[in-house]
N, C-alpha and C positions, 0 to 999 in steps of 0.2 A: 604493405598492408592490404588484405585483401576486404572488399566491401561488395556485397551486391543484393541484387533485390530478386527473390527467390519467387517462384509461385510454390503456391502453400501444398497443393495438390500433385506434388512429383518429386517421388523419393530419390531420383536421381542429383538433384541438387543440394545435396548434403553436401555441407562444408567439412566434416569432421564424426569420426565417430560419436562423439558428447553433443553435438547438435544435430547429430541424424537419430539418436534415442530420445529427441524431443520435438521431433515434426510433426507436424499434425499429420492425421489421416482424414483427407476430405476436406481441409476445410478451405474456405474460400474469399481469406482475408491477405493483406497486403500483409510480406514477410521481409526483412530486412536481415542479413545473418553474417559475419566478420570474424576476424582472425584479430588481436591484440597481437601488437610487435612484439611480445612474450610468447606469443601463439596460444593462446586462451580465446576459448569460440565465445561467440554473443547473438544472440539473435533479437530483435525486435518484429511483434508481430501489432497488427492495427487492427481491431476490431472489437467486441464487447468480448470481456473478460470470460464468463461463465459459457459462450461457445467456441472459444479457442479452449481454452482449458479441457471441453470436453474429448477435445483431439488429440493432447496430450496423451503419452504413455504412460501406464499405472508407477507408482513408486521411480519417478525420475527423476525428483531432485531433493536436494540433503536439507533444503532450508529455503523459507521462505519470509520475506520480509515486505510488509507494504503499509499502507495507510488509503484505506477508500475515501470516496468523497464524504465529507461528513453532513449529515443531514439539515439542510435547508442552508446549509452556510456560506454555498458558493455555487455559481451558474455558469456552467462551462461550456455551454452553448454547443452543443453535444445533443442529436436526438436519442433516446436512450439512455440516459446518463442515471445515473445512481446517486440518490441524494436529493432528491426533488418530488419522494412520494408524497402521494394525499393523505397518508398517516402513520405513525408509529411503526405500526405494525409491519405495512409496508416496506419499510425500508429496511427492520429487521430482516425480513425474511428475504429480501432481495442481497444483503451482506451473506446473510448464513447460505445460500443457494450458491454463490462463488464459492465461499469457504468448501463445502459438501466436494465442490472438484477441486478444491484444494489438498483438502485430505488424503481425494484417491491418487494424487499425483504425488505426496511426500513421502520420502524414502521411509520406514518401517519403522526407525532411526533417526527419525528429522524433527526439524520444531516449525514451526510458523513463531513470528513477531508482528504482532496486529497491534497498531497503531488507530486509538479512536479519539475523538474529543469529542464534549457533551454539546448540547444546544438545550439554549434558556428558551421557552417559549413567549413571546413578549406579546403575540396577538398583533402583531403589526407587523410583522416581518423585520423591523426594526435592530440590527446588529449591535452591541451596546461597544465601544470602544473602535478602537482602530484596528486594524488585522495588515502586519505586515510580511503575514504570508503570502498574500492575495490582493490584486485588484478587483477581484471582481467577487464581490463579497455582494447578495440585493439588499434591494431596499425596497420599499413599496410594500404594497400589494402581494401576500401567495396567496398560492392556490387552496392552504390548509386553512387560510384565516376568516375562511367566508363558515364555516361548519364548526370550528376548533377543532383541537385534538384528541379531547377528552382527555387532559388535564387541565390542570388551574395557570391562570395567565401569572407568567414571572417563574413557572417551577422550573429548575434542572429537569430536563427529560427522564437523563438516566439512560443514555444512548448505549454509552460503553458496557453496561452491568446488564442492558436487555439483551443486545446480541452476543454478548458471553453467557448468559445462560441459555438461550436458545442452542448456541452451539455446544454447549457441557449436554443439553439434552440429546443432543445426535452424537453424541460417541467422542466428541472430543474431549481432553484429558487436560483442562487448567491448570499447569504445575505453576506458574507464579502470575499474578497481576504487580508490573510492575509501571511504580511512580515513574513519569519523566518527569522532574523539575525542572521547568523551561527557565534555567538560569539567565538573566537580564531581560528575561521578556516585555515586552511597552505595557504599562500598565493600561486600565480600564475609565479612564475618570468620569465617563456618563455613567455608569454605576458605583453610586455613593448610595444603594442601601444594603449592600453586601460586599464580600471579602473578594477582592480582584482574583483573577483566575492563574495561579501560575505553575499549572501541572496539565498533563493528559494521562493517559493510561497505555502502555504500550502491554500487552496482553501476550503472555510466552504460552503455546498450547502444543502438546505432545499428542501421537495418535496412537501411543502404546505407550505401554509399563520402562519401557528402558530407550534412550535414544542417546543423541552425543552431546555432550555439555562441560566446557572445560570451565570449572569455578576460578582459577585463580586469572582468568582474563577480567572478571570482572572487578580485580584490586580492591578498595575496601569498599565500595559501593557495593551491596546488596542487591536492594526489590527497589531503592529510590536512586534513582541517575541525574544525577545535576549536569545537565549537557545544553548549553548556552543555545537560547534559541536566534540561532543567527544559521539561516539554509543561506547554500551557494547563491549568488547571483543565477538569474535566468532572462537574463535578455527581456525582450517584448514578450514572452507567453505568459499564460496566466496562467499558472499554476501555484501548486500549494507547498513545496519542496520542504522535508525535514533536514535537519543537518546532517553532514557527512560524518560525523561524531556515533553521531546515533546508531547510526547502519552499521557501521564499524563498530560496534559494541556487539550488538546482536551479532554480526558472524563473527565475531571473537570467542564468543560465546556459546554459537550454537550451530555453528557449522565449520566441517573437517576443513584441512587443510584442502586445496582443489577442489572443495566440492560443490555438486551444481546451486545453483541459487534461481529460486523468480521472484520475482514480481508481478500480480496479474493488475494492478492499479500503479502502472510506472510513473506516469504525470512527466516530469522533467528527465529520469531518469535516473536519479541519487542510489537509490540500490544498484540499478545492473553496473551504472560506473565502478562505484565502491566495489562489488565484488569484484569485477573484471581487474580494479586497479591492484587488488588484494591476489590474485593470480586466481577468481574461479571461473569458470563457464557460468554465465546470464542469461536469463531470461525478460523482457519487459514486456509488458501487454497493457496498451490505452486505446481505450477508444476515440480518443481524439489525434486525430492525423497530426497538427502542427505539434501535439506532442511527440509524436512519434518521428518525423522529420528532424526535431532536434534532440531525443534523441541517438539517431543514427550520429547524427554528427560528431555529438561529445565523444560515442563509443569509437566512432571512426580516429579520435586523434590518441588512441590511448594505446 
């Protein structure tokens, strides 16, 4: 198995034709790139999402699958991190601004699978249950709660439904908003004056009229996916992993046989695995280095 650490900035170190049409040009972030014992290429690159991306080649991959940091929910101790604006707004347009190089990077023919969940505003910072996606969930003190948000304290935000119409108004193409039913998920018991939460929105968005999408992968589930919210194990990092289930739906779904996949928000890794183990060419982009360390790793044993 081949593994090595590339500089980003020299076309001579392409491992493969499918990872040499996704090298950056210029850029100047740490690149990790491998061959699977199937010989399927994978690259991991380190740095903020929306300037790798910019490096990327137009229309060069068939699908895209990820889940950003979700707004105020977790502190990844990361400068520059996504998910920690001073307001709404904010954070909207810091999502739809990836998404924008997202676009220009999906094949003509490709779908994106965006993965969001809402935040309650409690005016305290205050997290209401347990989250065993995450350790590292605040508590205290933000930064948003000395001014508010300009909404009312205890409302759903409505994270997922603002950055999906921001992005319907830049030219993307919402063909389904689809239910994830987090099957067995831990319930909420500090909040006993509302119905516990046991869904997200995993958001299917086209950039044209016709792209690839095989319906009978999706078997009798539709737009609502009951896919058990149980992510792999992740060692000591903190991160926020969705299940292998889920990834595996989406490119069952929405991406060809072989074809390229990223991730610009990799965290643990679960997409580039999943595809890589599914025989495509990956992509992973975090801004967090121990993210990215492991996962070279997981990619390296696959």
């Amino acid at each position: 198995m081949l593994v090595s650490q590339v500089e980003s900035t020299d076309a001579e170190h392409a491992l493969a034709t499918t990872v040499d049409e996704m090298k950056p040009r210029g850029a100047t972030t740490n690149r990790w790139a491998g061959f699977s014992t199937a010989g399927c290429a994978w690259s991991v690159y380190h740095g903020d999402a929306r300037e790798v991306l910019r490096t990327l080649a137009d229309e060069s991959f068939n699908c895209v699958v990820t889940s950003p940091p979700y707004y105020w929910q977790r502190n990844y101790g990361v400068d520059g991190q996504i998910g920690q604006e001073a307001t709404i707004d904010g954070y909207v347009a810091a999502i739809t601004a990836v998404m924008a190089e997202v676009r220009r990077i999906l094949a003509r023919d490709g779908l994106l699978f965006l993965n969001l969940g809402d935040t309650y505003y409690s005016g305290k910072g205050e997290p209401k249950g347990k989250d065993p996606k995450s350790k590292s969930r605040r508590f205290g003190l933000r930064a948003v709660d000395a001014s508010g948000l300009g909404v009312a304290p205890k409302t759903t935000i409505g994270i997922p439904w603002r950055v999906a119409l921001s992005m319907i108004s830049r030219r993307w193409v919402l063909r389904s908003p689809i239910v994830w039913h987090r099957e067995g998920c831990i319930p909420e018991p500090s909040a006993q004056d509302r119905p516990w939460r046991t869904h997200e929105y995993i958001f299917m968005f086209a950039k044209s009229r016709r792209y690839y999408f095989k319906r009978e992968a999706l078997g009798e589930e539709e737009d609502v996916w009951s896919i058990p919210a149980r992510p792999r194990p992740t060692a000591d990092i903190r991160t926020a992993p969705f299940p292998d289930e889920l990834v595996q739906r989406c490119l069952d779904t929405g991406c060809p046989p072989g074809g390229s996949v990223l991730d610009p928000f990799a965290g643990s890794g679960t997409t580039t695995r999943v595809a890589l183990m599914s025989n495509r060419p990956a992509v992973g982009i975090d801004l967090n280095g121990d993210f990215c360390q492991y996962m070279v790793a997981q990619l390296s044993g696959i």
